[in-house]
LOKE-51199 format. One line per field, with one value per residue: residue number from 1; y, x, z of N, C-alpha, C in turn; residue in three letters. Coordinates in Angstrom, 1 decimal. Example, Ala and Ser with C-alpha at 12.3 -4.5 7.8 and 13.67 -1.06 7.14 Angstrom:
<atoms>
k c(1, 2)
nY c(-5.7, -2.2)
nX c(13.2, 12.8)
nZ c(7.8, 7.1)
caY c(-4.5, -1.1)
caX c(12.3, 13.7)
caZ c(7.8, 7.1)
cY c(-3.3, 0.0)
cX c(13.2, 12.9)
cZ c(7.8, 7.9)
r c(ALA, SER)
</atoms>
This chain:
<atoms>
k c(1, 2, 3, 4, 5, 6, 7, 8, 9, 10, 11, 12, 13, 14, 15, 16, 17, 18, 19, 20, 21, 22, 23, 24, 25, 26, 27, 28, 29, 30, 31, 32, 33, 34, 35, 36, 37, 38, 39, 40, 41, 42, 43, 44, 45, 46, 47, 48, 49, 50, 51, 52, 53, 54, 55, 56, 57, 58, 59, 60, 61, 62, 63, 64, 65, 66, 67, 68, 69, 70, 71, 72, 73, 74, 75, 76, 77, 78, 79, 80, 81, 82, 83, 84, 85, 86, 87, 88, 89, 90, 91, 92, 93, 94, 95, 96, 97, 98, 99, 100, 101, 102, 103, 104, 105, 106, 107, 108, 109, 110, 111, 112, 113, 114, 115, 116, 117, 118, 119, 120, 121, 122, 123, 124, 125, 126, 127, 128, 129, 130, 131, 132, 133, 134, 135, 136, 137, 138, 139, 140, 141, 142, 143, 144, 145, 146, 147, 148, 149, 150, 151, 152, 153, 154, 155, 156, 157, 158, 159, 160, 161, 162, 163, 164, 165, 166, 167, 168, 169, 170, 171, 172, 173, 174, 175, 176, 177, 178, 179, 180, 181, 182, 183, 184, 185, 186, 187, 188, 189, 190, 191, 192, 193, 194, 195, 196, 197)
nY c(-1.2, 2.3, 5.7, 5.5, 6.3, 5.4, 6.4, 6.7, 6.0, 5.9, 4.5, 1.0, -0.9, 0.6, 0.9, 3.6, 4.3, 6.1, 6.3, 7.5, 8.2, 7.8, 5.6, 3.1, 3.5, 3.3, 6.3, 7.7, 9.7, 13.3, 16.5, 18.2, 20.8, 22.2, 23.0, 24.8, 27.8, 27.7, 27.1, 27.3, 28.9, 30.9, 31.3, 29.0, 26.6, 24.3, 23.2, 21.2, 19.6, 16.4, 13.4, 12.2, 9.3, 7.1, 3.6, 1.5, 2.6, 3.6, 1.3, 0.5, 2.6, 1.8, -0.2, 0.6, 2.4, 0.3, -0.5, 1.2, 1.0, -0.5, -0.1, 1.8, 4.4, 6.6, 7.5, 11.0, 12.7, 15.2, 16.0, 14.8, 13.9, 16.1, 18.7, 19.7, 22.2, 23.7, 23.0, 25.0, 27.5, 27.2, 26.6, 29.7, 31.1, 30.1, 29.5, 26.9, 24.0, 22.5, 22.3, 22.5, 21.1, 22.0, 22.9, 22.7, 20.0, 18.5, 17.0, 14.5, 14.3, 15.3, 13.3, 11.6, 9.8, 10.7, 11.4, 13.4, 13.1, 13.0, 11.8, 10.8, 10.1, 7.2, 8.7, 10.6, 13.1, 15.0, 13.8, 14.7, 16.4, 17.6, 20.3, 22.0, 21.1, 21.8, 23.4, 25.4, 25.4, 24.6, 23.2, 20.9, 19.2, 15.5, 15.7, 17.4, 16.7, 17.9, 18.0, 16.8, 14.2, 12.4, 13.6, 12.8, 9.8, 10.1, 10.8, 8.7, 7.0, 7.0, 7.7, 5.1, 2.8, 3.8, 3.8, 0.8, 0.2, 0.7, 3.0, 6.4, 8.4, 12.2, 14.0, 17.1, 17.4, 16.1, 15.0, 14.2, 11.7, 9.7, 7.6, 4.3, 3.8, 5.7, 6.8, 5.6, 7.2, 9.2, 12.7, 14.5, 16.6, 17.4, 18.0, 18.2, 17.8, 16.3, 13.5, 11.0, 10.4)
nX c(0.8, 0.7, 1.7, 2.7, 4.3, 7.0, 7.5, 10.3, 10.9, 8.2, 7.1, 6.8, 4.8, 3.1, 2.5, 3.0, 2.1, 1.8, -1.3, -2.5, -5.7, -7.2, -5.4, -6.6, -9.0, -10.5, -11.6, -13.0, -15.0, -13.9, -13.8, -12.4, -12.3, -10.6, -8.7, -9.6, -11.3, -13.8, -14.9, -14.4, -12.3, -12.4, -10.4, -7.9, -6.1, -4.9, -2.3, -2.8, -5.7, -6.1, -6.3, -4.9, -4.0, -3.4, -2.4, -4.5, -6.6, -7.2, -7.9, -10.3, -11.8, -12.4, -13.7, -16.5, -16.8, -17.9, -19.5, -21.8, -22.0, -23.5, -25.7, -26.6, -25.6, -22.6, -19.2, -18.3, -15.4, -14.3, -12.4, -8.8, -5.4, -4.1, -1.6, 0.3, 1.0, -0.6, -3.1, -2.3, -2.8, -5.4, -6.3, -5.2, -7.5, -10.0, -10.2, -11.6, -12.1, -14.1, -14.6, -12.0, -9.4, -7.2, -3.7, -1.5, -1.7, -2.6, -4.1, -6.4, -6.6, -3.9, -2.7, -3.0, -5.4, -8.3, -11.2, -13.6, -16.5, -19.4, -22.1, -23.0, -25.5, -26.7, -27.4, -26.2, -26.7, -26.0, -26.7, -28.7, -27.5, -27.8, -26.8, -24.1, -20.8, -18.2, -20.2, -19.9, -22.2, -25.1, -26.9, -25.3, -24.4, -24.7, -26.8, -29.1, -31.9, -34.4, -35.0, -35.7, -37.6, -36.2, -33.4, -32.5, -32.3, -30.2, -28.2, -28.0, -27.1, -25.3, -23.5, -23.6, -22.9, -19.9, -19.0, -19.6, -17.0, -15.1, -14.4, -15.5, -17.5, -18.1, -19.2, -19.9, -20.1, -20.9, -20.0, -17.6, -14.8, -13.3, -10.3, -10.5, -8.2, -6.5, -4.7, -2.3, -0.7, 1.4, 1.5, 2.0, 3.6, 4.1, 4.1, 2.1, 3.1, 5.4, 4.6, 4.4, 2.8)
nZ c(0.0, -1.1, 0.2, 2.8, 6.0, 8.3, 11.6, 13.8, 17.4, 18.7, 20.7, 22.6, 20.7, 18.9, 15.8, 14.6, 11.6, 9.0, 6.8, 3.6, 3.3, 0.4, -0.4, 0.3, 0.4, -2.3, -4.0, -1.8, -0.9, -0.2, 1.2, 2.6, 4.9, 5.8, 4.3, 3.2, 2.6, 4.3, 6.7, 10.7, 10.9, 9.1, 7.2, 4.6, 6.2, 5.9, 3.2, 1.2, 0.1, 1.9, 3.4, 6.1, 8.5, 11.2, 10.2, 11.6, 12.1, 9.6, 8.2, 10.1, 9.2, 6.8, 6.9, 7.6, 5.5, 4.0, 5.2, 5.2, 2.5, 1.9, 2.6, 0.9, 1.2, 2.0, 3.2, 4.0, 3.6, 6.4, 8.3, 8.9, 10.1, 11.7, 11.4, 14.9, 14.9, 13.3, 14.9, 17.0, 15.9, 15.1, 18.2, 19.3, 18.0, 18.7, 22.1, 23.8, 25.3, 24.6, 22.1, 20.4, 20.6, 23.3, 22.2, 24.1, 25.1, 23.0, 20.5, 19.4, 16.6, 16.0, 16.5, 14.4, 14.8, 14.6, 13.3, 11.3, 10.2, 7.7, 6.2, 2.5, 0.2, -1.7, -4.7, -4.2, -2.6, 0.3, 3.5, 5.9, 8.5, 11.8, 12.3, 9.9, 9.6, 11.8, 13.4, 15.9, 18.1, 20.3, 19.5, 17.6, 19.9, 20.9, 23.1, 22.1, 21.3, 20.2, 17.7, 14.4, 13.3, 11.1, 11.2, 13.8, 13.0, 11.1, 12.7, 14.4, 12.9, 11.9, 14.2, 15.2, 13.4, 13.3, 15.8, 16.0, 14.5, 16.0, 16.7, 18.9, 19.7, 20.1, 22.7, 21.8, 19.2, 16.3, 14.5, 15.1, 15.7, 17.8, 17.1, 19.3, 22.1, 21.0, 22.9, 22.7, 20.7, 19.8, 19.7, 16.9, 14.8, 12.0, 8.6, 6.0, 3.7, 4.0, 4.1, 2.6, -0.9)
caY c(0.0, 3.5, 6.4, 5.0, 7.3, 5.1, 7.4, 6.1, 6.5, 6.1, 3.7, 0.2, -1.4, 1.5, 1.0, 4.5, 4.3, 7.3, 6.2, 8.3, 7.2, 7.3, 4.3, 2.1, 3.3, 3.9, 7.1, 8.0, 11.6, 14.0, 17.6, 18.8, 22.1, 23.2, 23.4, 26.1, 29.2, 27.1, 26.5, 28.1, 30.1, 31.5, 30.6, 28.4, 26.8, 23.0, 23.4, 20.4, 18.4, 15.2, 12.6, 11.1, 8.4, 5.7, 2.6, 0.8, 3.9, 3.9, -0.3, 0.6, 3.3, 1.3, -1.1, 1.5, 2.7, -1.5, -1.2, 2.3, 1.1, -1.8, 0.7, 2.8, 5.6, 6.4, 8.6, 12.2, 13.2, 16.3, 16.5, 13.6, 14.1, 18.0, 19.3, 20.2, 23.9, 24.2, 23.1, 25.8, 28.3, 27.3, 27.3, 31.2, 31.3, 29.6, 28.5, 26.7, 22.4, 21.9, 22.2, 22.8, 20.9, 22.5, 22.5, 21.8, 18.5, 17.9, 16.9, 13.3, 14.5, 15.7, 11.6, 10.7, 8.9, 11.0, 11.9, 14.0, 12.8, 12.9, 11.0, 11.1, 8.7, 7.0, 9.6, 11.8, 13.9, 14.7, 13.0, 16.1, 16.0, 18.2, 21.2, 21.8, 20.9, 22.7, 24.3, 25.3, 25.4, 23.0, 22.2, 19.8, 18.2, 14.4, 16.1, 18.3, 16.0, 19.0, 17.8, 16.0, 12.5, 12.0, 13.2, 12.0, 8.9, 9.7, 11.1, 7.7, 5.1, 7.6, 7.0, 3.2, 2.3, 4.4, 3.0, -0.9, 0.0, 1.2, 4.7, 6.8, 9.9, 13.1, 14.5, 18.1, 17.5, 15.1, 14.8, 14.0, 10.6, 9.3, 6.2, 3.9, 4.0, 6.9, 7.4, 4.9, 7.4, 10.2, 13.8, 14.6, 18.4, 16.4, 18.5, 17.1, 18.0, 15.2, 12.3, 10.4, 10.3)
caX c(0.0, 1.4, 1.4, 3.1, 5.5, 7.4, 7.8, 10.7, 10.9, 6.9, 6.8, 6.4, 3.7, 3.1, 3.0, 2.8, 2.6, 0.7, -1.6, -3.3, -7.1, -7.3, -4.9, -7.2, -10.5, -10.8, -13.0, -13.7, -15.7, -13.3, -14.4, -11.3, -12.7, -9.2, -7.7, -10.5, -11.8, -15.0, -13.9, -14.7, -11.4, -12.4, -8.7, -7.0, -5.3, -3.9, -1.7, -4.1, -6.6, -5.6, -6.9, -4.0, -4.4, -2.9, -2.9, -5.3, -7.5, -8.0, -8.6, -11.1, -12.6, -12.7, -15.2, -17.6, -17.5, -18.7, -21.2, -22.8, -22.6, -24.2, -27.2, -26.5, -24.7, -20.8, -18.8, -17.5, -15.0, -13.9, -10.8, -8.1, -4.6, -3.9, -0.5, 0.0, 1.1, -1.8, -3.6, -1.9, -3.3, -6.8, -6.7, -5.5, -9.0, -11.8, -9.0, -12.3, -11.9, -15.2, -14.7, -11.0, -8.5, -5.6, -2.3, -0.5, -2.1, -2.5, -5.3, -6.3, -6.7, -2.7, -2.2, -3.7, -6.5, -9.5, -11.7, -14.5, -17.0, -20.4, -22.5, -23.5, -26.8, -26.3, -27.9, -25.0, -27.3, -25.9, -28.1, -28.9, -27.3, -28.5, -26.0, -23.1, -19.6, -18.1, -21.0, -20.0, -23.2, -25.5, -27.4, -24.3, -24.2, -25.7, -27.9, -29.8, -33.1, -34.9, -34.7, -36.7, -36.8, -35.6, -32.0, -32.2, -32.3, -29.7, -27.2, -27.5, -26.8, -23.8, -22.4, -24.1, -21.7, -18.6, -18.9, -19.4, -16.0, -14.2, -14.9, -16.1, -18.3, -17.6, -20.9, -20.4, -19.6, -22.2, -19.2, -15.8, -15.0, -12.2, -10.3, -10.1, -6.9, -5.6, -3.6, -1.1, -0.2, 1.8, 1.1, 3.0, 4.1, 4.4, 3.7, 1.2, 4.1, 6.2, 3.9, 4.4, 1.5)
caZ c(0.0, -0.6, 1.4, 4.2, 6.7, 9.4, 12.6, 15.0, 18.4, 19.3, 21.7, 21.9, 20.3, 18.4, 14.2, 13.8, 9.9, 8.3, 5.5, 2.5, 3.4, -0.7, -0.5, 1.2, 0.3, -3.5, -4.0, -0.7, -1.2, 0.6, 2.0, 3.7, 5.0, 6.5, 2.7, 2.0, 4.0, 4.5, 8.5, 11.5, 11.2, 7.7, 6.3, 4.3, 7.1, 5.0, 2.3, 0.2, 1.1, 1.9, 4.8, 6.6, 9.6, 11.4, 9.5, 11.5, 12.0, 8.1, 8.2, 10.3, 8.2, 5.2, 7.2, 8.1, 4.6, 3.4, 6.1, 4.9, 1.4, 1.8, 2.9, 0.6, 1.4, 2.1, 3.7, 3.4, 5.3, 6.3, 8.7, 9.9, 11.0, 12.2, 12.6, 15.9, 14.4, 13.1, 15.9, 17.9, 15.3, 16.3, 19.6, 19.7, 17.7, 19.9, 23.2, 24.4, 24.6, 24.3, 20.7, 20.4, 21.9, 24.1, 22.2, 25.0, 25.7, 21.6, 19.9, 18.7, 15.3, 16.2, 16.8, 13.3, 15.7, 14.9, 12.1, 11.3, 9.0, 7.8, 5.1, 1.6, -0.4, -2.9, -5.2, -4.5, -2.0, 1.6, 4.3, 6.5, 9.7, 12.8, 11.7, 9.5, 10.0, 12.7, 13.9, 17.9, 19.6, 21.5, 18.1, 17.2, 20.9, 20.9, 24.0, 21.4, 21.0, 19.6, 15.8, 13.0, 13.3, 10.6, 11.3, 14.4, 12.3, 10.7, 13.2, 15.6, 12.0, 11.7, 15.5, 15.0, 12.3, 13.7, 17.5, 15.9, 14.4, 17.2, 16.6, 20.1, 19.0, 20.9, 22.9, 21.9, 17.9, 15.9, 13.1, 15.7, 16.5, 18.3, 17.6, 20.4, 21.9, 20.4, 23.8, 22.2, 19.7, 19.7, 19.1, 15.8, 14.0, 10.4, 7.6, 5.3, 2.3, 4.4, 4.2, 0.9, -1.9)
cY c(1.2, 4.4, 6.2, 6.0, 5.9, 6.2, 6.6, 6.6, 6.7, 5.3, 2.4, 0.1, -0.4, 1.4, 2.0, 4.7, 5.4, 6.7, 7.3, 7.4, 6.7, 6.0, 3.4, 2.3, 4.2, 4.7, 7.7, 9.1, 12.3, 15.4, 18.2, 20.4, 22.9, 23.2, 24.4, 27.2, 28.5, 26.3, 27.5, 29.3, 31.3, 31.8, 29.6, 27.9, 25.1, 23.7, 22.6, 19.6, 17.0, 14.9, 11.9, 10.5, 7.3, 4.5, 1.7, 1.5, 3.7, 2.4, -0.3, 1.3, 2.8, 0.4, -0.4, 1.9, 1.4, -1.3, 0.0, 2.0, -0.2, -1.1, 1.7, 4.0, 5.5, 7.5, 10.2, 12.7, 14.9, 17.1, 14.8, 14.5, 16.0, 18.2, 19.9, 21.9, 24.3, 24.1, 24.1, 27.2, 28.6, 27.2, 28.9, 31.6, 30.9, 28.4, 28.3, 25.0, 21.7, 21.7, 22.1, 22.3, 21.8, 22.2, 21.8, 20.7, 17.7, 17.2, 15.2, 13.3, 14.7, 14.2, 10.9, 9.6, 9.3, 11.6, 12.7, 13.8, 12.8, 11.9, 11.8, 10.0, 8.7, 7.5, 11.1, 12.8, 13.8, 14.5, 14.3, 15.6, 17.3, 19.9, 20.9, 21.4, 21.9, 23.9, 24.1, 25.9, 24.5, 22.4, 20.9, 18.5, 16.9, 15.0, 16.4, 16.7, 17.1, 19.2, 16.9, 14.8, 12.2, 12.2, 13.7, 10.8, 8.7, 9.6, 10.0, 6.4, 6.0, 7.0, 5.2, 2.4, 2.3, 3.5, 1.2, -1.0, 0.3, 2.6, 5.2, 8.2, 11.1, 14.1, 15.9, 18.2, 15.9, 14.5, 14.1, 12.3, 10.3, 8.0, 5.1, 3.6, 4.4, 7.4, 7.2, 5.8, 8.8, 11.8, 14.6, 16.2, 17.7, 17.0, 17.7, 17.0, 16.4, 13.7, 11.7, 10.1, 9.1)
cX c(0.9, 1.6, 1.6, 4.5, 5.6, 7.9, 9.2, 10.6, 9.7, 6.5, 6.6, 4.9, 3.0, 3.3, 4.1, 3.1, 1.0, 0.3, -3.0, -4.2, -7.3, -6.6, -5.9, -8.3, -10.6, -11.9, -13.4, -13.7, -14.7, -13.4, -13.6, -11.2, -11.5, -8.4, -8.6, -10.8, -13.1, -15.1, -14.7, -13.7, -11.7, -11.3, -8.5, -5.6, -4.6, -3.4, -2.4, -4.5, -6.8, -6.0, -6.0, -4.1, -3.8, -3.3, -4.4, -6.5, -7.9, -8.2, -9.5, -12.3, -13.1, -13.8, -16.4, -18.0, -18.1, -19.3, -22.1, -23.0, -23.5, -25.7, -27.1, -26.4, -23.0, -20.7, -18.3, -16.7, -14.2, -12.6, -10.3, -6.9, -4.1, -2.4, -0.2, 0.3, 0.1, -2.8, -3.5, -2.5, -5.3, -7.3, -6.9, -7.1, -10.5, -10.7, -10.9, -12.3, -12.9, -15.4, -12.7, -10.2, -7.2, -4.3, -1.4, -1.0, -2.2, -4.3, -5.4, -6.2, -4.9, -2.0, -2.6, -4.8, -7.9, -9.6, -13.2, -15.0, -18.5, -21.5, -23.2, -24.8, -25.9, -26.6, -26.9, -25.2, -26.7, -26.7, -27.5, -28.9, -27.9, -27.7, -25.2, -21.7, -18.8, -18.8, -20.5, -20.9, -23.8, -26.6, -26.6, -24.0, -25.0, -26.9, -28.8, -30.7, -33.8, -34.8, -35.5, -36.3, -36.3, -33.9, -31.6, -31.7, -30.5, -28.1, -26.9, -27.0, -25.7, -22.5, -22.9, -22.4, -20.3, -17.9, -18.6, -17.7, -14.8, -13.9, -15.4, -16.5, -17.7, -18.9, -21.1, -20.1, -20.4, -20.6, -18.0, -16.4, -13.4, -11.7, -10.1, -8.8, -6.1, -4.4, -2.3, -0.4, 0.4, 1.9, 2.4, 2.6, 4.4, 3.6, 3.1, 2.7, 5.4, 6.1, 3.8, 2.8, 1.1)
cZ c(0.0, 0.1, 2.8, 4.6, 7.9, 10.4, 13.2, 16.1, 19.0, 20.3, 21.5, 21.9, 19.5, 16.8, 13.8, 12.5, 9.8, 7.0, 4.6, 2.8, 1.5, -1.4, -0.7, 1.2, -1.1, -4.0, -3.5, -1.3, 0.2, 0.5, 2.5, 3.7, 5.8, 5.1, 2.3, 3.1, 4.3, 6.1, 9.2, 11.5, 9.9, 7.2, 6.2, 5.3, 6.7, 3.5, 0.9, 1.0, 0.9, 3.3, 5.1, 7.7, 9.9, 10.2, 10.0, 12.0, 10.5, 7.8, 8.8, 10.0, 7.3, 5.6, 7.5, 7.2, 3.7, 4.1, 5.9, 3.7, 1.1, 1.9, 2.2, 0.5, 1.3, 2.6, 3.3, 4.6, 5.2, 7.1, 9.2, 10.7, 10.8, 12.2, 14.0, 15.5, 13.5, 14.4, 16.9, 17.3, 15.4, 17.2, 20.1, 18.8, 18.7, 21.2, 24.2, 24.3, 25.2, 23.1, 19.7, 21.2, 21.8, 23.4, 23.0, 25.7, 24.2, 21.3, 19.3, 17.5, 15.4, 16.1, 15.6, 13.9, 15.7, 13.5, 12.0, 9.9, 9.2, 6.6, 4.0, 1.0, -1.7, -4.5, -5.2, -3.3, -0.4, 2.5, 5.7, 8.1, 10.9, 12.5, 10.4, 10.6, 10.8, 13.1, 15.5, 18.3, 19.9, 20.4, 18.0, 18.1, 20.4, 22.3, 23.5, 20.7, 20.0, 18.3, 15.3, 13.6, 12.2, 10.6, 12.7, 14.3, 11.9, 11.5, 14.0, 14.1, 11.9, 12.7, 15.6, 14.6, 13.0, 14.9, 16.8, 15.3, 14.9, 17.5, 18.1, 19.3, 20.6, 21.1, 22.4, 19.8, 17.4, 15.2, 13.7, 15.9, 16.5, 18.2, 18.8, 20.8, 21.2, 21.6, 23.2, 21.4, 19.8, 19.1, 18.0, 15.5, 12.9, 9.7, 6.6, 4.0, 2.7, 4.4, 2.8, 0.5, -2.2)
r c(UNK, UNK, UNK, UNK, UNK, UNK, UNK, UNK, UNK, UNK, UNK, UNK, UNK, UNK, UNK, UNK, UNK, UNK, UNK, UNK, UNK, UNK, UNK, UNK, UNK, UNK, UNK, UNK, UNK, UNK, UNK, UNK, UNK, UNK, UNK, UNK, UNK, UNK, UNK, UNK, UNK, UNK, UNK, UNK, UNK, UNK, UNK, UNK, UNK, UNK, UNK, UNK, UNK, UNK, UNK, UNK, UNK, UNK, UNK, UNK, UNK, UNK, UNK, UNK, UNK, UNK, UNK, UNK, UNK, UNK, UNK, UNK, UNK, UNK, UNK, UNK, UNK, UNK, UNK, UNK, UNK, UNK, UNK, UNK, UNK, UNK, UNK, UNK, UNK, UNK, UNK, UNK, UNK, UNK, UNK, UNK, UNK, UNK, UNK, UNK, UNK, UNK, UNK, UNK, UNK, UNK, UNK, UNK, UNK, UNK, UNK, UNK, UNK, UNK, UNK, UNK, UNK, UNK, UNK, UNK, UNK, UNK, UNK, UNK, UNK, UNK, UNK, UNK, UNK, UNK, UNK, UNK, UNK, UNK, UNK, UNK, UNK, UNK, UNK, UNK, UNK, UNK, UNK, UNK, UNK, UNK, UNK, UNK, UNK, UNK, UNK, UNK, UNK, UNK, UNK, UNK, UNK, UNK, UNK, UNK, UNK, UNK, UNK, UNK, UNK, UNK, UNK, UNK, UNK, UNK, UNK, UNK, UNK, UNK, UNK, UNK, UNK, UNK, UNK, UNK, UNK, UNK, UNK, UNK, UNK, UNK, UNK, UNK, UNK, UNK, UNK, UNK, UNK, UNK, UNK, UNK, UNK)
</atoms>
Protein backbone atom coordinates (compact mmCIF):
# COMPACT_ATOMS: atom_id res chain seq x y z
CA UNK A 1 0.00 0.00 0.00
CA UNK A 2 1.42 3.46 -0.63
CA UNK A 3 1.37 6.41 1.45
CA UNK A 4 3.06 5.01 4.19
CA UNK A 5 5.48 7.28 6.74
CA UNK A 6 7.37 5.05 9.40
CA UNK A 7 7.80 7.37 12.61
CA UNK A 8 10.68 6.08 15.02
CA UNK A 9 10.86 6.50 18.40
CA UNK A 10 6.89 6.12 19.33
CA UNK A 11 6.82 3.72 21.70
CA UNK A 12 6.35 0.15 21.95
CA UNK A 13 3.73 -1.38 20.29
CA UNK A 14 3.09 1.47 18.39
CA UNK A 15 3.04 1.04 14.25
CA UNK A 16 2.83 4.47 13.83
CA UNK A 17 2.64 4.29 9.93
CA UNK A 18 0.75 7.31 8.33
CA UNK A 19 -1.63 6.20 5.46
CA UNK A 20 -3.33 8.25 2.46
CA UNK A 21 -7.08 7.22 3.36
CA UNK A 22 -7.30 7.34 -0.68
CA UNK A 23 -4.89 4.33 -0.46
CA UNK A 24 -7.24 2.06 1.22
CA UNK A 25 -10.54 3.30 0.34
CA UNK A 26 -10.80 3.92 -3.50
CA UNK A 27 -12.99 7.09 -4.05
CA UNK A 28 -13.74 8.04 -0.73
CA UNK A 29 -15.73 11.57 -1.17
CA UNK A 30 -13.26 14.03 0.63
CA UNK A 31 -14.37 17.60 1.96
CA UNK A 32 -11.27 18.79 3.69
CA UNK A 33 -12.69 22.08 5.05
CA UNK A 34 -9.20 23.20 6.46
CA UNK A 35 -7.72 23.36 2.74
CA UNK A 36 -10.48 26.08 2.01
CA UNK A 37 -11.78 29.17 4.04
CA UNK A 38 -14.97 27.14 4.54
CA UNK A 39 -13.90 26.54 8.52
CA UNK A 40 -14.75 28.07 11.52
CA UNK A 41 -11.43 30.07 11.19
CA UNK A 42 -12.36 31.46 7.72
CA UNK A 43 -8.69 30.61 6.29
CA UNK A 44 -7.03 28.38 4.25
CA UNK A 45 -5.30 26.77 7.10
CA UNK A 46 -3.85 23.03 5.04
CA UNK A 47 -1.69 23.36 2.32
CA UNK A 48 -4.12 20.44 0.15
CA UNK A 49 -6.56 18.41 1.14
CA UNK A 50 -5.60 15.24 1.87
CA UNK A 51 -6.90 12.61 4.75
CA UNK A 52 -3.98 11.10 6.64
CA UNK A 53 -4.43 8.37 9.63
CA UNK A 54 -2.94 5.70 11.37
CA UNK A 55 -2.89 2.56 9.48
CA UNK A 56 -5.28 0.83 11.49
CA UNK A 57 -7.54 3.94 11.99
CA UNK A 58 -7.97 3.86 8.09
CA UNK A 59 -8.56 -0.26 8.19
CA UNK A 60 -11.09 0.64 10.27
CA UNK A 61 -12.64 3.26 8.23
CA UNK A 62 -12.73 1.27 5.21
CA UNK A 63 -15.21 -1.14 7.17
CA UNK A 64 -17.55 1.55 8.06
CA UNK A 65 -17.53 2.70 4.56
CA UNK A 66 -18.65 -1.51 3.41
CA UNK A 67 -21.20 -1.20 6.07
CA UNK A 68 -22.82 2.34 4.94
CA UNK A 69 -22.56 1.10 1.36
CA UNK A 70 -24.25 -1.79 1.81
CA UNK A 71 -27.18 0.70 2.93
CA UNK A 72 -26.53 2.81 0.60
CA UNK A 73 -24.65 5.57 1.36
CA UNK A 74 -20.77 6.36 2.12
CA UNK A 75 -18.85 8.55 3.75
CA UNK A 76 -17.47 12.20 3.44
CA UNK A 77 -15.01 13.17 5.33
CA UNK A 78 -13.94 16.31 6.28
CA UNK A 79 -10.84 16.47 8.71
CA UNK A 80 -8.12 13.58 9.89
CA UNK A 81 -4.57 14.13 11.03
CA UNK A 82 -3.85 17.99 12.15
CA UNK A 83 -0.47 19.34 12.58
CA UNK A 84 0.00 20.24 15.85
CA UNK A 85 1.05 23.88 14.41
CA UNK A 86 -1.84 24.21 13.11
CA UNK A 87 -3.65 23.13 15.88
CA UNK A 88 -1.94 25.80 17.90
CA UNK A 89 -3.33 28.28 15.34
CA UNK A 90 -6.80 27.25 16.27
CA UNK A 91 -6.68 27.26 19.64
CA UNK A 92 -5.51 31.20 19.67
CA UNK A 93 -9.01 31.32 17.65
CA UNK A 94 -11.80 29.56 19.89
CA UNK A 95 -9.00 28.49 23.23
CA UNK A 96 -12.33 26.71 24.44
CA UNK A 97 -11.91 22.41 24.61
CA UNK A 98 -15.19 21.87 24.31
CA UNK A 99 -14.67 22.17 20.73
CA UNK A 100 -11.04 22.81 20.42
CA UNK A 101 -8.49 20.90 21.88
CA UNK A 102 -5.64 22.49 24.13
CA UNK A 103 -2.35 22.52 22.21
CA UNK A 104 -0.49 21.84 25.05
CA UNK A 105 -2.09 18.54 25.67
CA UNK A 106 -2.46 17.91 21.61
CA UNK A 107 -5.34 16.94 19.93
CA UNK A 108 -6.33 13.32 18.73
CA UNK A 109 -6.73 14.53 15.34
CA UNK A 110 -2.68 15.65 16.21
CA UNK A 111 -2.25 11.61 16.75
CA UNK A 112 -3.74 10.73 13.30
CA UNK A 113 -6.49 8.86 15.71
CA UNK A 114 -9.47 11.03 14.89
CA UNK A 115 -11.67 11.91 12.09
CA UNK A 116 -14.52 13.97 11.34
CA UNK A 117 -16.96 12.79 9.01
CA UNK A 118 -20.38 12.87 7.78
CA UNK A 119 -22.53 10.97 5.11
CA UNK A 120 -23.50 11.10 1.56
CA UNK A 121 -26.76 8.67 -0.45
CA UNK A 122 -26.30 6.99 -2.94
CA UNK A 123 -27.93 9.61 -5.23
CA UNK A 124 -24.97 11.82 -4.53
CA UNK A 125 -27.29 13.89 -2.03
CA UNK A 126 -25.91 14.66 1.63
CA UNK A 127 -28.08 13.04 4.30
CA UNK A 128 -28.89 16.09 6.51
CA UNK A 129 -27.27 16.00 9.66
CA UNK A 130 -28.51 18.24 12.82
CA UNK A 131 -25.96 21.20 11.65
CA UNK A 132 -23.10 21.83 9.48
CA UNK A 133 -19.59 20.87 9.95
CA UNK A 134 -18.05 22.74 12.75
CA UNK A 135 -21.01 24.32 13.87
CA UNK A 136 -20.04 25.30 17.87
CA UNK A 137 -23.20 25.37 19.56
CA UNK A 138 -25.46 22.98 21.45
CA UNK A 139 -27.39 22.22 18.06
CA UNK A 140 -24.27 19.78 17.18
CA UNK A 141 -24.19 18.19 20.95
CA UNK A 142 -25.68 14.39 20.94
CA UNK A 143 -27.85 16.09 24.00
CA UNK A 144 -29.79 18.31 21.41
CA UNK A 145 -33.08 16.00 20.96
CA UNK A 146 -34.92 19.04 19.58
CA UNK A 147 -34.71 17.80 15.80
CA UNK A 148 -36.67 16.03 13.02
CA UNK A 149 -36.83 12.46 13.26
CA UNK A 150 -35.59 11.96 10.60
CA UNK A 151 -31.95 13.23 11.26
CA UNK A 152 -32.24 11.98 14.36
CA UNK A 153 -32.31 8.86 12.31
CA UNK A 154 -29.67 9.73 10.70
CA UNK A 155 -27.16 11.14 13.16
CA UNK A 156 -27.48 7.74 15.63
CA UNK A 157 -26.84 5.09 12.05
CA UNK A 158 -23.84 7.61 11.74
CA UNK A 159 -22.44 7.04 15.47
CA UNK A 160 -24.08 3.17 15.02
CA UNK A 161 -21.65 2.28 12.25
CA UNK A 162 -18.59 4.42 13.75
CA UNK A 163 -18.94 2.97 17.54
CA UNK A 164 -19.36 -0.94 15.93
CA UNK A 165 -16.03 -0.03 14.42
CA UNK A 166 -14.25 1.24 17.18
CA UNK A 167 -14.93 4.66 16.58
CA UNK A 168 -16.07 6.77 20.06
CA UNK A 169 -18.34 9.89 18.96
CA UNK A 170 -17.57 13.05 20.94
CA UNK A 171 -20.86 14.55 22.93
CA UNK A 172 -20.38 18.07 21.91
CA UNK A 173 -19.60 17.49 17.87
CA UNK A 174 -22.15 15.09 15.85
CA UNK A 175 -19.21 14.81 13.10
CA UNK A 176 -15.82 14.04 15.73
CA UNK A 177 -14.96 10.63 16.50
CA UNK A 178 -12.21 9.29 18.26
CA UNK A 179 -10.25 6.17 17.61
CA UNK A 180 -10.14 3.91 20.45
CA UNK A 181 -6.86 4.04 21.89
CA UNK A 182 -5.61 6.90 20.44
CA UNK A 183 -3.58 7.39 23.78
CA UNK A 184 -1.14 4.92 22.22
CA UNK A 185 -0.25 7.41 19.69
CA UNK A 186 1.85 10.19 19.66
CA UNK A 187 1.09 13.75 19.11
CA UNK A 188 3.00 14.60 15.85
CA UNK A 189 4.06 18.39 13.98
CA UNK A 190 4.36 16.42 10.42
CA UNK A 191 3.68 18.48 7.58
CA UNK A 192 1.18 17.10 5.27
CA UNK A 193 4.09 18.03 2.32
CA UNK A 194 6.25 15.23 4.44
CA UNK A 195 3.94 12.35 4.17
CA UNK A 196 4.44 10.37 0.85
CA UNK A 197 1.45 10.29 -1.95
Amino acid sequence: MAGILLLAGCGPGDPAELIDVRDAIPGVRLEIRYATPNNFTKSTLYPEARCILRREVVEALAKVQRDLKSDGLELVIYDCYRPLAIQKKMWEIVPNEDYVANPAKGSRHNRGAAIDVGMFDSYGKRVEMPTDFDDFSEKAHYSNIDLPAGILINRQKLRTIMERHNFAALPTEWWHFDYLGWQRFPVMDLPFKDVPD
